[in-house]
N, C-alpha and C positions, 0 to 999 in steps of 0.2 A: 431465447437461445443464450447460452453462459459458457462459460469452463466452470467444470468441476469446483467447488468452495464458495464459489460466488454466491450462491441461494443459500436464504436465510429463512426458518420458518415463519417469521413475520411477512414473508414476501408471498409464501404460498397460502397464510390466512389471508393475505390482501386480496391473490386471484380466486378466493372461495367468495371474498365478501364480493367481488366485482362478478363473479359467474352469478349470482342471488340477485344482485340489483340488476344485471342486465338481460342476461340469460344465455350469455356470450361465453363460452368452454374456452378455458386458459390451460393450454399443455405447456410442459415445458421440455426442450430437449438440451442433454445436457454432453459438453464434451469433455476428454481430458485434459488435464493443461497442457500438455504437451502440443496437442493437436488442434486445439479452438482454432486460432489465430489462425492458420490456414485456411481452417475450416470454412470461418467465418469471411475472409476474403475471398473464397472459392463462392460462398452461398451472394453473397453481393454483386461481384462478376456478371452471375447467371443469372442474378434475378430473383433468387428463389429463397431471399434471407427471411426469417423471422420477422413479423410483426415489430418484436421487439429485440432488442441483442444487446449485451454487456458489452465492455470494451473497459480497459483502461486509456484515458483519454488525457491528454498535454493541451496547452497552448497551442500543441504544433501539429497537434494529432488528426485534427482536423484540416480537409483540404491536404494534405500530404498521403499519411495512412490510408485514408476513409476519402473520397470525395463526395460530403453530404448532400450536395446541390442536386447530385447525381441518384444516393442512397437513402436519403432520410427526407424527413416530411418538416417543413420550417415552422417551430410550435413558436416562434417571435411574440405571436399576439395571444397566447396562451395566457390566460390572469396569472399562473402559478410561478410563471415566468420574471415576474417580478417582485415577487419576492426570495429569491434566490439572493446567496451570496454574493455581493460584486467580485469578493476572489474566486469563486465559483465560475463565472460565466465565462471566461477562456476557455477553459477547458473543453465548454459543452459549444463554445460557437465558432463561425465563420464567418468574415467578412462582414460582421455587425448582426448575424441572423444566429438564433438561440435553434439548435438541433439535440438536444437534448437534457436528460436531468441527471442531474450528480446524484447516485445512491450510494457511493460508501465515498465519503470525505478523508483524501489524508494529502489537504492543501497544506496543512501545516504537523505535513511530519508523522513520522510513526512512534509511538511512544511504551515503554513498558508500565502493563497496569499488575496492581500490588494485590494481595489478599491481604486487607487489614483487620483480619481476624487474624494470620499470624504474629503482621506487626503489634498488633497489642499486645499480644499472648505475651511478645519476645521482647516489648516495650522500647519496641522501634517507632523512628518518624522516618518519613520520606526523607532520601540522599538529597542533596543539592550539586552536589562535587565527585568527582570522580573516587577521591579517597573514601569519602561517606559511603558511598556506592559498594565499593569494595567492603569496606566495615559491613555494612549492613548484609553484604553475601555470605563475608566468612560469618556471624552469629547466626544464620540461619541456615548453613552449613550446617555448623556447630550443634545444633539441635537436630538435626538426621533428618532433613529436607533438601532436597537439593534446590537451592535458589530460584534458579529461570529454567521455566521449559522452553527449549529452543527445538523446533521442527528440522531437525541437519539431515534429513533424508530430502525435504523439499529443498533444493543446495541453493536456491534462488533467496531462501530465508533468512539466512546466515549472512548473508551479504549486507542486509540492513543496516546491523549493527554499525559500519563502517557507512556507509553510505549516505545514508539519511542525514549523516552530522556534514553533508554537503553545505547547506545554507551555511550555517556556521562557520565552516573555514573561508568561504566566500565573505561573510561580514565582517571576520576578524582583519582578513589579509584584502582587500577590494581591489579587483582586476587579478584576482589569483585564476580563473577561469580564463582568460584573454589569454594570459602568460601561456596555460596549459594546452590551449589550443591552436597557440601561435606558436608551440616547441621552444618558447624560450625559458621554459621550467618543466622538468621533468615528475615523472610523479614520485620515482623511488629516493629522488635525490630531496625530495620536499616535506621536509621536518616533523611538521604539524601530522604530517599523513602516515608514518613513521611512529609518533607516535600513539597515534588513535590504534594503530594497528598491533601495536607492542600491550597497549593494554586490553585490548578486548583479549592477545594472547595468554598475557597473565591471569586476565577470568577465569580462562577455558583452561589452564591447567591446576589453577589452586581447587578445580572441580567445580563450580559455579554453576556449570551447563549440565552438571552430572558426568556421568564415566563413559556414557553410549548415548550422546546425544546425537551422533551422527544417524543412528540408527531410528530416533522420532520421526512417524511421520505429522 
């Protein structure tokens, strides 16, 4: 059981090779993003979830969201179990007991990946800087590409940009979260966030994202 995007064709070779060794039928039902998350606590509720079921899962996701004790099967003593990431195993436990496995990793962040057949063509290196970043968009601009495809119809996507650079203001400024949640620092009055948002602006109008990126889905 999934939301829509989640399944991968390596995932559905995987349930061909596992129906062949076992002889066990692997369906998969799939829902839309909108609606999973309902879905999928509706199917729990009653009983009647999937064998197997995605989630994006926290630290905290577990035991709050999901009550695994209640919904999942304790794979703790699984061999596979231990070789798993130690930043990994939050995410997938409770109370010390391993409830499941991490299939798409983004402990550490969402990142934009390159086509380095254009960077060579255009005799670019990877940005390090936000100015480099910029450079490297306007020359490939400049060459009648438009730099990043960004998904602005999925409105959850576009969000990233800014968000993801969470840890980061977090490491630069320490207790900047405490502040923010204790109301003694606001977010519009708080610089750093101000200006993260001022430049992904400037991307988005020097055309970086394209002219209708609201419109990708």
């Amino acid at each position: 059981m999934s939301s829509d995007g989640w399944i991968y064709d390596v995932m559905g070779e995987n349930a061909e090779l596992f129906e062949k060794e076992t002889g066990i039928q692997v369906s998969f039902t799939i829902y839309a993003p909108h609606v999973y998350y309902r879905a999928l606590q509706t199917m729990l509720a009653s009983g009647e979830a999937a064998d197997i079921f995605l989630m994006q899962s926290t630290r905290w996701s577990l035991g709050s969201e999901i009550d695994p004790q209640k919904s999942c099967v304790d794979l703790t003593d699984e061999e596979w179990t231990r070789r798993l990431k130690p930043e990994w195993l939050p995410a997938v436990s409770y109370r010390g007991r391993v409830y499941g496995l991490i299939v798409w990793d983004d402990t550490l962040g969402w990142v934009y990946t390159y086509n380095d057949k254009i960077f060579t063509k255009l005799g670019l290196r990877e940005p390090r800087t936000t100015e480099e970043f910029m450079a490297v968009c306007e020359r490939i601009r400049r060459a009648g590409i438009i730099p990043i495809y960004e998904p602005g119809a999925s409105r959850w996507h576009s969000a990233l940009t800014f968000f993801e650079m969470g840890g980061t203001f977090e490491e630069n400024d320490p207790g900047l979260y405490d502040r923010l949640n204790e109301n003694r620092l606001t977010f519009a009055g708080y610089q750093p966030f101000r200006r993260a948002l001022d430049q992904i602006l400037l991307a988005t109008t020097r055309g970086f994202f394209g002219s209708d990126f609201m419109a990708n889905n």
